[in-house]
C-alpha positions as CSV (number, residue, x, y, z in Angstrom):
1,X,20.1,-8.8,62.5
2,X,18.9,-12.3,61.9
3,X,19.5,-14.9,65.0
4,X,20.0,-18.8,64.0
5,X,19.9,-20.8,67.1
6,X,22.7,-23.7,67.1
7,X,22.3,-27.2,68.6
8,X,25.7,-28.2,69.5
9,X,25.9,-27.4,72.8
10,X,22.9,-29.0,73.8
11,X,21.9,-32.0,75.7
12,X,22.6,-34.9,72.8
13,X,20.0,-37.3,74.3
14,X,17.1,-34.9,74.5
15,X,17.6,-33.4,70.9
16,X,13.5,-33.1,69.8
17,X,12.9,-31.3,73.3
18,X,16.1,-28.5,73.2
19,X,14.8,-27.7,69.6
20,X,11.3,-27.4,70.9
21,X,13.0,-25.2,73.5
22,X,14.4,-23.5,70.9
23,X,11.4,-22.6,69.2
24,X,9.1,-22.1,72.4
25,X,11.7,-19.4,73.2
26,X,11.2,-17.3,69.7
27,X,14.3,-18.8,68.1
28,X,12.9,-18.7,64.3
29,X,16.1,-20.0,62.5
30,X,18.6,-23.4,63.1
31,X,22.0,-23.5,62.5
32,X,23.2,-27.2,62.2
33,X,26.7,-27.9,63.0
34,X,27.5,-31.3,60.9
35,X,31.1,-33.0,62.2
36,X,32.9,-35.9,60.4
37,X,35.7,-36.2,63.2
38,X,38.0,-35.7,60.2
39,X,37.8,-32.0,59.3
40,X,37.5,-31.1,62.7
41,X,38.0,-34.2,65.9
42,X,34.6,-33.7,67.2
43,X,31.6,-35.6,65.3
44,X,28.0,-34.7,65.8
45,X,24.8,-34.8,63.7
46,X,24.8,-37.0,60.6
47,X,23.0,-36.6,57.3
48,X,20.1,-38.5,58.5
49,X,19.5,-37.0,61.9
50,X,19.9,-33.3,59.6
51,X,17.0,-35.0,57.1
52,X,14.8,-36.0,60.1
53,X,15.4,-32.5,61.9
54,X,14.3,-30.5,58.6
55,X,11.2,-32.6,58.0
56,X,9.9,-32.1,61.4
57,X,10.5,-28.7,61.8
58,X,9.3,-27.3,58.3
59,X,7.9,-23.6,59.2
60,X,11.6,-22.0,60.0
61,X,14.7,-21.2,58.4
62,X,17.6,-24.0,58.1
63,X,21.0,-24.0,57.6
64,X,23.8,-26.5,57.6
65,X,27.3,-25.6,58.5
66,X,29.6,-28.4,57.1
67,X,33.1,-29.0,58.9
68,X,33.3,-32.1,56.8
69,X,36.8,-33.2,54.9
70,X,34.1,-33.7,51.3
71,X,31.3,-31.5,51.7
72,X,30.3,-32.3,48.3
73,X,29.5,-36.1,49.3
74,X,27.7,-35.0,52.8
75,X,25.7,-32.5,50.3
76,X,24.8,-35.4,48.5
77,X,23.1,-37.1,51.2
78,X,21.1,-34.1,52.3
79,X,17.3,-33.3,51.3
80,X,17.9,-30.0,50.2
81,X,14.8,-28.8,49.3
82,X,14.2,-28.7,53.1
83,X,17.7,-26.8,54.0
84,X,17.8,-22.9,53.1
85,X,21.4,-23.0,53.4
86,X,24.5,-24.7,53.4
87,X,27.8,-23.5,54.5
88,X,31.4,-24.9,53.5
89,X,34.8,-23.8,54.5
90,X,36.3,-25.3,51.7
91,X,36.7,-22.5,48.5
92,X,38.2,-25.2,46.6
93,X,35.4,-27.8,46.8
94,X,32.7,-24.4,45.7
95,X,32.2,-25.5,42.4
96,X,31.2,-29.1,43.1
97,X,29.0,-28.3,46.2
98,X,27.9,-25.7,43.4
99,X,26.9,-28.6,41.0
100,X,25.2,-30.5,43.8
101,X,22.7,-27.6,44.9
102,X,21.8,-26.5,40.9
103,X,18.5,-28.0,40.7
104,X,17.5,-26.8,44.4
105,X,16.0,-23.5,46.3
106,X,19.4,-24.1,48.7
107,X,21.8,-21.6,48.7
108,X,25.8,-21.8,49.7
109,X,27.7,-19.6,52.3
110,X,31.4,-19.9,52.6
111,X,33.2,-19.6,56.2
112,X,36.1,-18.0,57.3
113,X,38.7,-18.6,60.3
114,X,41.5,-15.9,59.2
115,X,42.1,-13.6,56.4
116,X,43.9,-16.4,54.1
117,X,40.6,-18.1,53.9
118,X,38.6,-14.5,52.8
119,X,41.8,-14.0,50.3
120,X,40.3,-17.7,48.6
121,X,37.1,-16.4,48.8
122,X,38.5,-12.8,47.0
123,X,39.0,-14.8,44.1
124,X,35.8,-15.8,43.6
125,X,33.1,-13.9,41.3
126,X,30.3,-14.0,44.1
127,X,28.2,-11.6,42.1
128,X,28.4,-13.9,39.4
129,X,27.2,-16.9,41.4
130,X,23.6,-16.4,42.9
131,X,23.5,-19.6,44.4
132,X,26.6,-17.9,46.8
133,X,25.1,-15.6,49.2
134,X,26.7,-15.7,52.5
135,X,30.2,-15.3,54.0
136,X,30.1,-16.4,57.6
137,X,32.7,-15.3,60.3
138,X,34.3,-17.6,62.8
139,X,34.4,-16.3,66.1
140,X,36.3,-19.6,67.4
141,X,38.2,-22.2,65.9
142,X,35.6,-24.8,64.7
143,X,35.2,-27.7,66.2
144,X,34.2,-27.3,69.7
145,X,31.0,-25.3,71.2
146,X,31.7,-22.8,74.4
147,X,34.8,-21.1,73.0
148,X,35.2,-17.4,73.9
149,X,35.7,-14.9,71.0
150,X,38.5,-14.4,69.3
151,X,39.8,-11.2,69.1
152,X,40.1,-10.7,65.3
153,X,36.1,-11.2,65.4
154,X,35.2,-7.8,65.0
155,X,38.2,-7.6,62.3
156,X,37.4,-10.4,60.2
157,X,33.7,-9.5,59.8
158,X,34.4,-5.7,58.6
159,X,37.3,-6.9,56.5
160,X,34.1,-9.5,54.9
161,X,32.1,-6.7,55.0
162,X,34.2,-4.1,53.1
163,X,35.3,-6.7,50.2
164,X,31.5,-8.5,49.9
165,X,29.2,-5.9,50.2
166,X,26.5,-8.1,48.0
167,X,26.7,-10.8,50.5
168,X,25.3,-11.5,54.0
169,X,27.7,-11.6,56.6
170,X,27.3,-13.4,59.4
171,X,29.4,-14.4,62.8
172,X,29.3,-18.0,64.2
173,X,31.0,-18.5,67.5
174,X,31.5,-16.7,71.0
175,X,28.1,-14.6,70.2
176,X,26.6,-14.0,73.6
177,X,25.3,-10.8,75.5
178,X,28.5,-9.6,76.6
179,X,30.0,-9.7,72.9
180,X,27.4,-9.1,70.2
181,X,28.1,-5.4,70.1
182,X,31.2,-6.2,69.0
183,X,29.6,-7.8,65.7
184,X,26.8,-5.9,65.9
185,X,26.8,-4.7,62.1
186,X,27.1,-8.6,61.0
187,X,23.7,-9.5,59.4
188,X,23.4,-12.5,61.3
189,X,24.5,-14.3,64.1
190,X,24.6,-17.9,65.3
191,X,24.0,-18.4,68.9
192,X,24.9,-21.6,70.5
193,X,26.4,-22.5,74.4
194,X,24.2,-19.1,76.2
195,X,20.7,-21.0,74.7
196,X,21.9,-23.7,77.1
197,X,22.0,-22.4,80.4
198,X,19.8,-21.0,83.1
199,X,19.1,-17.5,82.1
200,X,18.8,-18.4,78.2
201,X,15.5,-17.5,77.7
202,X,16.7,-14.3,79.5
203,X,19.4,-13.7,77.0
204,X,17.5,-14.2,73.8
205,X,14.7,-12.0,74.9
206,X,17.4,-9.2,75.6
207,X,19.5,-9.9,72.4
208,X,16.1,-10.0,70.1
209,X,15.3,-6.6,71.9
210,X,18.8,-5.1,71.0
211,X,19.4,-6.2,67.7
212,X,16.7,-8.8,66.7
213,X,15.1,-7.7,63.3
């Protein structure tokens, strides 16, 4: 299992240090949570803050997880030949984000919230498209870090699992020591709010014991 470390619950003002942290700690992969206050109420990051953050930090694996109303523009603004991945929750935006990341090594990952969303995604020739190669799980309503995990988690992801073998499958949200072995057959997970806290460094060791790869 793959761990991305995410940013958005951490202290705003001290962003360059908490991704230090990060790193310092053994996290090897970033999960950036990019917020236009449309899509979702919250904003956080930008385009340029995301540009500044991949330049800096060029030895470990990126990805950008858009809850943006035009993913397609925000792509447009994005270097990606620094960002491995990025994620859209729009299936009907897929083939412009698609024309946007052609030329570049990035790849595209579709999230879910509920089943309607994988039915979208159902419909979609993944095997056809090798620039699509992930399918990641909400374990909370997007928008907001620190949620507790919803209880169609676990359902969601084998549901994923069972229509997209070809894909990764991953689980963003909620993913802490208490409730990883409830998605412990996703491929990767994003941890965000239980890096922030006293007994962080704690929990990643533990979880990268259990189920790191």
């Amino acid at each position: 299992m793959k761990v991305f470390g995410s940013i958005l619950s951490c202290d705003s003002l001290n962003l360059q240090k908490e991704i230090d942290r990060l790193i310092g700690m053994g996290v090897t992969a970033l999960h950036l949570d990019v917020m236009d206050g449309v899509f979702v109420d919250k904003i956080f990051l930008g385009e340029s803050i995301v540009n500044e953050i991949t330049r800096r930090y060029k030895g470990i694996t990126i990805e950008c997880h858009l809850m943006v109303s035009k993913p397609a523009k925000t792509i447009s603004h994005l270097d990606l030949d620094r960002i491995d991945r990025v994620i859209i929750h729009q299936a009907d935006s897929l083939r412009d984000v698609l024309a946007c990341i052609k030329a570049s090594r990035c790849t595209v990952g579709l999230a879910i919230v509920n089943t309607d969303d994988l039915h979208k995604i159902n419909g979609i020739n993944t095997v056809m498209h090798d620039k699509i190669d992930k399918i990641l799980v909400m374990g909370v309503l997007p928008g907001e870090g620190g949620q507790p995990m919803r209880s169609n988690t676990r359902y969601l992801l084998e549901l994923a699992q069972n229509e997209h073998p070809n894909l990764i499958i991953g689980v963003d949200g909620g993913v802490n020591m208490h409730t990883l072995h409830e998605v412990q057959s996703a491929n990767e997970v994003v941890l965000g709010s239980c890096l922030f806290n006293e007994s962080a460094e704690e929990t990643l060791a533990q979880i990268m014991k259990h189920y790191g790869e």
